[in-house]
C-alpha positions in Angstrom: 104.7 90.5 217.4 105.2 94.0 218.2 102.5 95.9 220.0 101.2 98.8 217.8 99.2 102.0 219.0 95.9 101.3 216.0 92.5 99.4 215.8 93.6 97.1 218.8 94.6 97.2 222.5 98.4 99.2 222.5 100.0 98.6 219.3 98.6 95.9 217.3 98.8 95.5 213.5 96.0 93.3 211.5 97.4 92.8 208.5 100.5 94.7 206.9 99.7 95.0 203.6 102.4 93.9 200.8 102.0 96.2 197.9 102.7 95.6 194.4 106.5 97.0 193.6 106.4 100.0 192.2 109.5 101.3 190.0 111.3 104.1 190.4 113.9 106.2 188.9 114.7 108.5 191.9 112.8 108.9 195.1 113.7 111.4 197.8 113.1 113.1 200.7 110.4 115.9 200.6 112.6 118.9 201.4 116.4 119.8 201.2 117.1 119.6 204.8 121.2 120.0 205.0 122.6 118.9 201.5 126.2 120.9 202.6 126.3 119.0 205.4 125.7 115.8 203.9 128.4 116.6 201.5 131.4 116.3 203.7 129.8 113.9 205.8 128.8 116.0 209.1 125.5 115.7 210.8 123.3 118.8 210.5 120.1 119.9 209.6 117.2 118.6 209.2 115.7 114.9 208.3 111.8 113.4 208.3 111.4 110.5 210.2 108.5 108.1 210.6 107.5 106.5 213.4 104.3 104.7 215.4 104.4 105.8 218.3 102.2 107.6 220.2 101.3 108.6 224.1 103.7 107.2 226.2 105.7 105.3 223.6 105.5 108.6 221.6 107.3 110.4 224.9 110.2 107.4 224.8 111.0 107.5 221.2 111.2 111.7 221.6 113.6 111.0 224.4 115.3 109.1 221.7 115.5 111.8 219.5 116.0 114.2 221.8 119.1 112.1 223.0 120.6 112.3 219.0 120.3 115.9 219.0 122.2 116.7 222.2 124.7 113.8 220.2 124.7 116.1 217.0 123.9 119.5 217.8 123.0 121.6 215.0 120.8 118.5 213.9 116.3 118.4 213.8 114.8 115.6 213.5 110.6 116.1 212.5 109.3 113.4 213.9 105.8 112.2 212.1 103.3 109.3 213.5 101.5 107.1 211.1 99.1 104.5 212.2 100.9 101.0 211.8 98.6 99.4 209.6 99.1 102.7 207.1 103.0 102.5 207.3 103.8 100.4 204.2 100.7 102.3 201.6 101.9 105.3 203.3 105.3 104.9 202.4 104.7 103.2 199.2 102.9 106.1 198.3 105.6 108.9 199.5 108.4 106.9 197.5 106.1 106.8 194.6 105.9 110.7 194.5 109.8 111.4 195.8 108.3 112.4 199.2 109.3 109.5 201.0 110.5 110.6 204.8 115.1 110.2 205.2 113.9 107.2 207.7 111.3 105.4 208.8 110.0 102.5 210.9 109.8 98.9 209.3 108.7 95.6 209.9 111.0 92.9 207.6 108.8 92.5 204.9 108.8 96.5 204.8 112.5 96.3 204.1 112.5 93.1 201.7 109.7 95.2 199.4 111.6 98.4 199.3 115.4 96.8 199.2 114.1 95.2 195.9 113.3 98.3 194.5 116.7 99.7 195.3 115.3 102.6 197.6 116.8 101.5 200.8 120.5 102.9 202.2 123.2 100.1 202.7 123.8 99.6 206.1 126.3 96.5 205.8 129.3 98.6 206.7 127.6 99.6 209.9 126.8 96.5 210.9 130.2 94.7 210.2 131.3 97.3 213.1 128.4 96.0 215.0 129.2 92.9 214.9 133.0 93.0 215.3 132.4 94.7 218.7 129.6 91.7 219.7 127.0 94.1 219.6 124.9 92.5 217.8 125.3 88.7 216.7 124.2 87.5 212.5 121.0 85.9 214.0 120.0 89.3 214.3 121.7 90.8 211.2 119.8 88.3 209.2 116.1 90.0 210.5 117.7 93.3 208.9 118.9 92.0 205.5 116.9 92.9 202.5 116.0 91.4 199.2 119.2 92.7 197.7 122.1 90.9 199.7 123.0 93.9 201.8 121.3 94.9 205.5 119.6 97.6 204.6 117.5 98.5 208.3 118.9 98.9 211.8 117.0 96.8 215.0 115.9 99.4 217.3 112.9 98.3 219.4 112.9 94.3 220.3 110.3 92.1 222.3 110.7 88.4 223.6 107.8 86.1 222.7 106.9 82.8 224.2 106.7 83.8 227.9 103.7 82.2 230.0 102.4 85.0 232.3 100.8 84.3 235.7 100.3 85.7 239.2 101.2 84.8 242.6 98.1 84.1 243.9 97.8 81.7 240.9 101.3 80.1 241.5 100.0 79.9 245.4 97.1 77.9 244.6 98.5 75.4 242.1 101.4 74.8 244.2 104.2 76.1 241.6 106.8 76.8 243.8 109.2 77.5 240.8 109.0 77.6 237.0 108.8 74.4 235.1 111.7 73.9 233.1 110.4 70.7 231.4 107.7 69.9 228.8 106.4 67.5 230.9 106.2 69.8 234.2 104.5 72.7 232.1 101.8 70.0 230.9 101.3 68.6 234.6 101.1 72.4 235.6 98.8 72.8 233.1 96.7 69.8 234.1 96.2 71.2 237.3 95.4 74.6 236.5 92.3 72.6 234.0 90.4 71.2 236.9 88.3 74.3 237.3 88.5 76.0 234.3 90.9 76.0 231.2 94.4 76.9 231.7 95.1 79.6 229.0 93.2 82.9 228.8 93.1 83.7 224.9 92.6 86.4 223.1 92.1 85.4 219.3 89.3 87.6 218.9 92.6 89.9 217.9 94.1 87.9 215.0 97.9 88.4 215.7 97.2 86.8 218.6 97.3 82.7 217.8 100.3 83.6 215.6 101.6 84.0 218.7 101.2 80.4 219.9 103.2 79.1 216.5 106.5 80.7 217.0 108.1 79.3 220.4 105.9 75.8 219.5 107.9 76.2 215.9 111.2 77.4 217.5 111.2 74.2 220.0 109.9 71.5 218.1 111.0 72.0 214.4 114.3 73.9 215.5 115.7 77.2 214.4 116.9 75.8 211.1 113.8 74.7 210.1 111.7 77.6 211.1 113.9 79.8 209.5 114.3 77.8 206.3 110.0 78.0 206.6 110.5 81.6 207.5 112.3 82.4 203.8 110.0 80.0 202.0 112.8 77.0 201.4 110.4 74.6 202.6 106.8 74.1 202.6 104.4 73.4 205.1 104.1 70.2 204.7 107.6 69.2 205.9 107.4 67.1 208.3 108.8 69.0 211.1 106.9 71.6 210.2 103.6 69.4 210.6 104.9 67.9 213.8 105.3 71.5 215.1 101.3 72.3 214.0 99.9 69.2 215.4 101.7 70.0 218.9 100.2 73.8 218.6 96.7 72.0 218.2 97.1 69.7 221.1 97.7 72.9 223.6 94.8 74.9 221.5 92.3 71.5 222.0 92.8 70.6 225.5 94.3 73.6 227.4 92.3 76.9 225.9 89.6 78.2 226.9 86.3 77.8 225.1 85.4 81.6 224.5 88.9 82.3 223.0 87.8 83.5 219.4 85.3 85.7 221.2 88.0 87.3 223.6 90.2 90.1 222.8 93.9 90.6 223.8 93.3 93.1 226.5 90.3 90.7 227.9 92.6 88.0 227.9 95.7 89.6 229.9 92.7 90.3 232.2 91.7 86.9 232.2 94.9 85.3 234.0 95.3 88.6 236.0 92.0 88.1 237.8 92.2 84.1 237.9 89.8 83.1 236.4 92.4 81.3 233.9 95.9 80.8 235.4 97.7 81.6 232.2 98.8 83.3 229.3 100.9 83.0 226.2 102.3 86.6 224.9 105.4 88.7 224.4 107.1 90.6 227.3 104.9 93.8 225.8 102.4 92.3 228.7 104.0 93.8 231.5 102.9 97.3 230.3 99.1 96.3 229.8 98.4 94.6 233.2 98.0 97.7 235.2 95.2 98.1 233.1 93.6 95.4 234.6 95.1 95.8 238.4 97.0 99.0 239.1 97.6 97.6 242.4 99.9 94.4 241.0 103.8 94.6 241.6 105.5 93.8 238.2 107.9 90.6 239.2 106.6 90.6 242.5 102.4 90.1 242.1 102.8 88.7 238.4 105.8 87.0 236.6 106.2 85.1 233.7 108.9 81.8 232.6 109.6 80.8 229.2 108.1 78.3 227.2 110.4 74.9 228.2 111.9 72.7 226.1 110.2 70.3 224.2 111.0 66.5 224.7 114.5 68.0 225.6 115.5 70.3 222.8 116.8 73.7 223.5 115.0 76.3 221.0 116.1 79.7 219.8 114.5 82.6 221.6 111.5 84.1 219.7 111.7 87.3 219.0 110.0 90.0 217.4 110.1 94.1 217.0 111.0 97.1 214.9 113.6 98.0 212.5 114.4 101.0 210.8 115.4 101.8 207.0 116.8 104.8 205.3 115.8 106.2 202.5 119.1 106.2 199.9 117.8 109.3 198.1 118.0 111.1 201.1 119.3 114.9 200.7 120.8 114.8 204.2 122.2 111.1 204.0 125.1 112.0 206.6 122.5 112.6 209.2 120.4 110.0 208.0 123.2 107.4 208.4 124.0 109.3 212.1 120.5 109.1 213.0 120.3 105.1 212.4 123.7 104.1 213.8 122.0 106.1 217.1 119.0 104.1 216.8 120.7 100.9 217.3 123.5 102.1 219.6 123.8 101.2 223.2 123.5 104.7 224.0 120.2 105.6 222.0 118.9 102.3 222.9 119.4 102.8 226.7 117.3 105.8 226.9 114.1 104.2 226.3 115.2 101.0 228.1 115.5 103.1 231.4 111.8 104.0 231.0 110.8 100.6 230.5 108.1 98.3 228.0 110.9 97.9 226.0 113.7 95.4 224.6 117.2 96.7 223.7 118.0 94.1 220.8 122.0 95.9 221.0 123.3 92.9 222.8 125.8 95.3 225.3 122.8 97.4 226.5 122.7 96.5 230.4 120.0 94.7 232.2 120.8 96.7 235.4 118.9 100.2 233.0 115.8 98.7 233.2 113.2 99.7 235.4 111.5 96.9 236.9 111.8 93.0 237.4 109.7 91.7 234.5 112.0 94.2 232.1 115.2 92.6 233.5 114.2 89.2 233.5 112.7 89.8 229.8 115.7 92.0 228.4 118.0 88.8 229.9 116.2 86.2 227.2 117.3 88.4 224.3 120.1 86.9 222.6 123.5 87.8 224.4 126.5 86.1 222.0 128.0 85.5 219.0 126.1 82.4 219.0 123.3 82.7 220.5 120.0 81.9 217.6 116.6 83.5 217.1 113.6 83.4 215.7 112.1 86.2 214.1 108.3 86.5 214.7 107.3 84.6 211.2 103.8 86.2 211.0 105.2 89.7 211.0 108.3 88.6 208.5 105.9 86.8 206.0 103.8 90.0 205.8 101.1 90.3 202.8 98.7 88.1 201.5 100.4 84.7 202.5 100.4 86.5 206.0 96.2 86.7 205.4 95.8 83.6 204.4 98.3 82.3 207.5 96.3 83.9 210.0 93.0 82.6 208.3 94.6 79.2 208.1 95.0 79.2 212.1 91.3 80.8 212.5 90.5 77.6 210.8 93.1 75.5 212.9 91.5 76.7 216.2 87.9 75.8 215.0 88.1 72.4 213.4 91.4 71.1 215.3 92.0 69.8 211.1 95.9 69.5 211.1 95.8 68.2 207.9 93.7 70.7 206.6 95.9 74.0 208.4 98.7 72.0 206.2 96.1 71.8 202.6 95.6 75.4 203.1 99.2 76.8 203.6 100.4 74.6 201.1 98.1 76.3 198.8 98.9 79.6 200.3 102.6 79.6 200.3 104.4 78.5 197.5 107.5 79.8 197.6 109.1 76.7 198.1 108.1 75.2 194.6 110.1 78.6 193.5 
């Protein structure tokens, strides 16, 4: 899950909304901005772009942009914000009317709707150089591929999920004197941290929140394959790995969270662990940013830390990840600076700049963990995947998207309250049939 700057705590997204395709002859961007230039395939002029961010994120991405135009002098880039949870109507919309912006940010269901309706540029060429020079590995090339065959977005902002946060004073008191790196020491840690109060602080009043839980849980206990096969809708939820997975989700929800979890908000809950009065949490490396919030006083890798989920019963699980993409649009009257702007985006160089200023994940694999600024960013930026072979998962609520995505989070509200496996597996069945094809 990516943090998003609207109705929640940073940048949180309730429900991306998957619209109805909408057919078009010829889309474009609202203004010739450098069509001679685009011609013989030389950056200049002007292009639209759409992004999220705002406040400080809004100050990183401009050092982004900034960072292309000293690359391509001669070259503006208007830069325009639009709530997350507005991006895809928005767009939708703009495309509808051939005002849609030369590029834009994009979640994967974002780029699976508008791939299908052949608006999006093809980026396969790109990435084939990507790829040859082990910047960037097909796990991730397969979180960029639309519903046409071709990669049609570039990864430029990534996050690592699964990490359990806590403090010092919290490892201190409980005796951890180093990370469990078993199933078994995680559940004797967490066993511990129960005897005065549950061990997870959780936020599900926020409902991107528990999706958070089923990702890592997925990742280790069904494996990659299987999550991913669930991920694209070639199985159901009712395989039985898939089920296994849910039932071990439940377990941790029954015995380890705390009992005013649907009435606590994500902020609350980073709060929660950072104040001790629950040793843990469960979120993405995005946490590092809010806990000053809470305690401006705390040292980031120093006063609070987080390890990764272990292995379950042994098994060695794909990293979750989540984070942003970008898309062109291919009826873009600048498309040479278009095309510049997005092989930028997910360069080492343009990926860099907003590394060095931290809360952020460079998912270019040869960006180096010695740019970012503090401990927690190195030791999350060190999780992403680094090889040709490494594997990961990306965050399934946000690639579902839509109304399966509604009925998913539902679902888990449902999950969380009645502990009903077999019902959570009813409902989704119902929900998600993609798999009956």
């Amino acid at each position: 899950m990516t943090i998003r700057s609207t109705t929640h705590v940073g940048r949180l997204s309730a429900l991306v909304a998957l619209l109805s395709v909408v057919p078009l002859a010829a889309a474009c961007s609202g203004k010739d901005s450098g069509a001679g230039n685009a011609q013989s395939g030389t950056p200049g002029g002007e292009i639209r772009v759409v992004s999220n961010w705002s406040g400080v994120e809004g100050e990183a991405f401009q050092a982004v942009v900034d960072g292309f135009k000293a690359k391509y002098p001669g070259t503006s880039v208007k830069v325009e914000v639009v709530p997350f949870d507005q991006t895809q109507t928005q767009l939708s919309q703009q495309f509808a009317s051939g005002n849609a912006p030369d590029a834009a940010v994009a979640l994967p269901g974002m780029v699976r709707q508008f791939s299908q309706q052949g608006l999006l540029m093809n980026l396969d060429d790109q990435w084939k150089t990507w790829i040859g020079d082990g910047e960037y590995n097909e796990s991730l090339k397969a979180v960029a591929m639309g519903a046409d065959g071709h990669a049609d977005a570039v990864y430029f902002k990534g996050n690592v999920n699964g990490l359990i946060w806590s403090t010092k004073a919290t490892d201190t008191k409980l005796g951890l004197t180093k990370a469990p790196t078993t199933w078994a020491e995680f559940t004797a840690a967490l066993d511990k941290a129960n005897t005065s109060s549950k061990a997870f602080a959780v936020g599900a009043k926020d409902v991107w929140v528990p999706t958070q839980w089923v990702d890592p849980v997925m990742l280790n206990v069904a494996g990659v394959e299987k999550f991913q096969q669930l991920q694209q809708g070639k199985i159901g939820w009712d395989d039985p790995k898939v089920v296994e997975a849910m039932a071990v989700v439940t377990g941790l929800i029954e015995k380890y969270w705390s009992a005013d979890a649907m009435d606590t908000g994500f902020s609350d809950e980073v709060c929660g662990w950072v104040s001790g009065k629950h040793a843990f949490g469960n979120n993405g490396a995005f946490v590092n940013g809010v806990v000053p919030s809470c305690d401006k006083n705390l040292k980031s890798g120093t006063d609070y830390s987080f390890f990764p989920l272990p292995a379950y019963q042994g098994q060695k699980p794909a990293q979750a990840v989540s984070g942003d993409l970008f898309i062109g649009n291919k009826q873009s009257k600048n498309p040479a600076t278009t095309k510049a702007f997005l092989e930028y985006l997910g360069s080492v160089g343009g990926q860099s700049i907003w590394a060095k200023k931290g809360g952020y994940v460079a998912p270019n694999m040869k960006v180096p963990t010695d740019v970012y600024p503090s401990e927690n960013d190195k030791k999350a930026a060190a999780l992403w995947p680094k090889d040709a072979s490494a594997a990961a998962g990306y965050d399934l609520d946000d690639w579902i998207g839509g109304e399966i995505q509604a009925k998913y989070r539902q679902a888990l509200d449902n999950l969380i309250r009645t502990k009903d496996v077999a019902a959570f597996t009813r409902a989704m069945v119902a929900a998600d049939t993609r798999s009956k094809g």
